[in-house]
N, C-alpha and C positions, 0 to 999 in steps of 0.2 A: 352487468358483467358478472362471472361466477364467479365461483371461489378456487377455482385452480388459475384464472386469469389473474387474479386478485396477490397470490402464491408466485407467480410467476413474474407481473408486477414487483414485487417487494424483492424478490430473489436479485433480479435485475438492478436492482435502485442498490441493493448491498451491495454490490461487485461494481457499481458506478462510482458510489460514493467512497470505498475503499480504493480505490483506483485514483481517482483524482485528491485524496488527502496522502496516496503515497507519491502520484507526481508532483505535488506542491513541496512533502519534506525532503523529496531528493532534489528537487531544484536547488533548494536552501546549500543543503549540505553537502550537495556538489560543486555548487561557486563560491562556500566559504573554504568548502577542500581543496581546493584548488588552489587558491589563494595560499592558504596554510602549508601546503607541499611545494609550494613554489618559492614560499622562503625558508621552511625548514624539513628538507624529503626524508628526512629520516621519521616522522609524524606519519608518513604515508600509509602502514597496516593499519593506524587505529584510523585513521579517512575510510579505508577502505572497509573494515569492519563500521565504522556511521554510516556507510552508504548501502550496506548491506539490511541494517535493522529496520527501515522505511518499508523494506518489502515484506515485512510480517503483518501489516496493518493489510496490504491486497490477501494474506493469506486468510488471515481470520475474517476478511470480508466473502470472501470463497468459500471459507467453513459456514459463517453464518447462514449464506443462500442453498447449500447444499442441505442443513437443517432446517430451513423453511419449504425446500422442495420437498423432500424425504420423508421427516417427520411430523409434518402438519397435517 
């Protein structure tokens, strides 16, 4: 294989693996938010901001792959 295959590979593997460690923290923090707004809703902004901050880990897996394709 070369090394833009190789580039492309990894670029792929960062946006997988950030992908799937943000679907496992929202799973979490969506059935215990749920829970939690279900006995106390007024708790519900700061749920909704926890289930917001899981998607910064897909973010920065996006940035990392864009710097492995770009500037390598």
């Amino acid at each position: 294989m070369n090394t833009e295959a190789w580039l492309a590979f990894a670029a792929a593997a960062s946006i997988v693996g950030a992908g799937m460690g943000t679907a496992y923290a929202q799973a979490r923090v969506g059935s215990a938010g749920a829970g939690a707004i279900a006995e106390k809703p007024e708790v519900a902004p700061s749920i909704i901001v926890l289930m917001a901050l899981p998607e910064t880990i897909l973010l920065f897996g996006f940035v990392v792959a864009v710097i492995i394709l770009f500037v390598s």
